[in-house]
N, C-alpha and C positions, 0 to 999 in steps of 0.2 A: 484416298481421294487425291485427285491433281488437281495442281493452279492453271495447269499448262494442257491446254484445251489438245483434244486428241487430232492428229492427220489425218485429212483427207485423202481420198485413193488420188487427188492429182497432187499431192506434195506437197499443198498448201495449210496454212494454217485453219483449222475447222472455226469456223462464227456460227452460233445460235442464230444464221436467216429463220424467219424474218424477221425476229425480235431487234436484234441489231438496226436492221435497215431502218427501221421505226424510230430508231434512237436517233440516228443519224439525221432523218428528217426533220425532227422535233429540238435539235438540235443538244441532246439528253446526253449524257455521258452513262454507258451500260454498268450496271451494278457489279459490285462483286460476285466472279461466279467460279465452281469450283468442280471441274469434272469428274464424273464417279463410274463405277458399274453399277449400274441397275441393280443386279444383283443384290449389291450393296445398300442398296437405299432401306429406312426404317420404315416398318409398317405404321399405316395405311399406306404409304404414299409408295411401299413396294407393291401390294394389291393394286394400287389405282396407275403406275406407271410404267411397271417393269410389264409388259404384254403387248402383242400386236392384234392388239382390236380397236376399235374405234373409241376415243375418251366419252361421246355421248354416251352413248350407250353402257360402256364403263359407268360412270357416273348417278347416271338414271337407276341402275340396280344398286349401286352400293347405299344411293339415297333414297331410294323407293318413291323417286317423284321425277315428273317430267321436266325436263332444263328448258330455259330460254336464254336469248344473248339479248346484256347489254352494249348496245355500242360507246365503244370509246372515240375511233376516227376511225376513217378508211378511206380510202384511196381508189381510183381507177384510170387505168392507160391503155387505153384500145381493149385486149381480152384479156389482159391483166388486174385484176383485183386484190386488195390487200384489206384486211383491217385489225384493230388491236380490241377487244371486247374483253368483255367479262360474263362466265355458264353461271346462271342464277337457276334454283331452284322455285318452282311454279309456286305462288302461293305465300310463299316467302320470302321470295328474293335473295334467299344469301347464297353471295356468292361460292362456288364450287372449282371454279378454276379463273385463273385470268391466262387469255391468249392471245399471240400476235400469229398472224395467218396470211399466205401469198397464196390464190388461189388463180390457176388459169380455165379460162372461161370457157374454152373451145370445145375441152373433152366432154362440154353436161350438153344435156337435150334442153330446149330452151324453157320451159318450164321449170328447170332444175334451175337455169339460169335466173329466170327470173326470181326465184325464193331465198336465192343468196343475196340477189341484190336490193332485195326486200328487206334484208337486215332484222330480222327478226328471229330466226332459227337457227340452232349449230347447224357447221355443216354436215356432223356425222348425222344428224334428222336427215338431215334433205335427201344424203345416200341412200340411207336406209329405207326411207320412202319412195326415191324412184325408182329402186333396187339400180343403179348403177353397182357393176361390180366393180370391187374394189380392193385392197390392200393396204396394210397399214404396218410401217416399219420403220419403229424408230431407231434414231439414230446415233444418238447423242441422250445420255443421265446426268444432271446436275445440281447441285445445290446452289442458294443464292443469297444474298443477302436483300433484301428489298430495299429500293430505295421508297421517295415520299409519290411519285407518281403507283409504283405497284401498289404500296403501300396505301394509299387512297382510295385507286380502284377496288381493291380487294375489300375496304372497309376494315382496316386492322386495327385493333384498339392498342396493340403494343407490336413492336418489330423483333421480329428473330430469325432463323433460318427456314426458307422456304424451298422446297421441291420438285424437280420439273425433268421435262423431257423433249428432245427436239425430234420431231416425228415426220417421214415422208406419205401421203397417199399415192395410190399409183392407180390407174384402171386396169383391165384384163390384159391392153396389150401393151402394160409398162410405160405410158406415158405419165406422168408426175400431173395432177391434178392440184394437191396442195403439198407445201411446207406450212409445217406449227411449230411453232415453240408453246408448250403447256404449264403452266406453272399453278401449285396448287396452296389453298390458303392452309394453313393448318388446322388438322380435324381435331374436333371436341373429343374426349374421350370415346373412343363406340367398338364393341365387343365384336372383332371380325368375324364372321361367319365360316 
């Protein structure tokens, strides 16, 4: 694992958007984070992160229940959209990932549109329901230390190293629909499949 976050194709230093951007607004200083390969990463959280699928959906199988989002905040600038939530498990509520999310508006058909700004569904549901095609390519594997904000949202009863992924969606003809940063709570012991 590295300290020292990997380069970007323009030369610059790579940031976890939009998680970062969030910090920044909130005025938060970003936790400790530690870049990995994928590859790398311990099971579950190599099952649930190293792949280019959708986390929804991801999730929904590995738990065998439907997710919902809590919201944490969110944001909006003309067709820019953002928000920080937490995937809860239907029925239960426990949480399944916490994520920070830049979504541009422009690409969805306005029914799409409207379901995101409803704030109630991931957005891999909303995908997958309007069949927008799409792609999913992360980009960035890391590990983190949580601070008392993840750490709350997630519902943590103790703090330790958690797991994540900063992931692009793109539509058919390559335009970037969202950036994620995915970060996941620690799973209870469970017998991978």
């Amino acid at each position: 694992m590295s300290t020292v976050p990997p380069e970007s194709g323009r030369g610059q230093r790579h940031e976890l958007a939009p998680l970062n951007d969030f910090y920044r607004r909130a005025g938060r200083v970003m936790p400790p984070i530690r870049f990995c390969d994928g590859a790398t990463l311990p099971e579950p959280a190599r099952l649930l992160l190293h792949h280019e699928r959708d986390m929804t959906r991801t999730l929904e199988r590995f738990h065998e229940k439907a997710i919902h989002l809590r919201l944490l905040s969110s944001w909006q600038t003309g067709m820019d959209y953002g928000r920080e939530c937490v995937l809860e498990l239907e029925g239960t509520n426990q949480p399944v990932e916490f994520g920070a999310i830049q979504i541009a508006l422009d690409p969805f058909p306005a029914f799409a549109r409207e379901q995101i700004l409803a704030e109630h569904l991931p957005l891999g549901g909303i995908l997958n329901q309007s069949g927008v095609a799409y792609t999913s390519r992360p980009t960035a594997f890391f590990s983190i230390e949580p601070d008392a904000f993840i750490t709350c949202a997630l519902h943590l009863e103790r703090t330790g190293i958690l797991y994540g992924r900063q992931n692009t969606l793109r539509n058919a003809t390559g335009a970037v629909l969202a950036q994620i940063v995915e970060i996941l709570p620690p799973e209870p012991s469970v017998a991978l499949q």
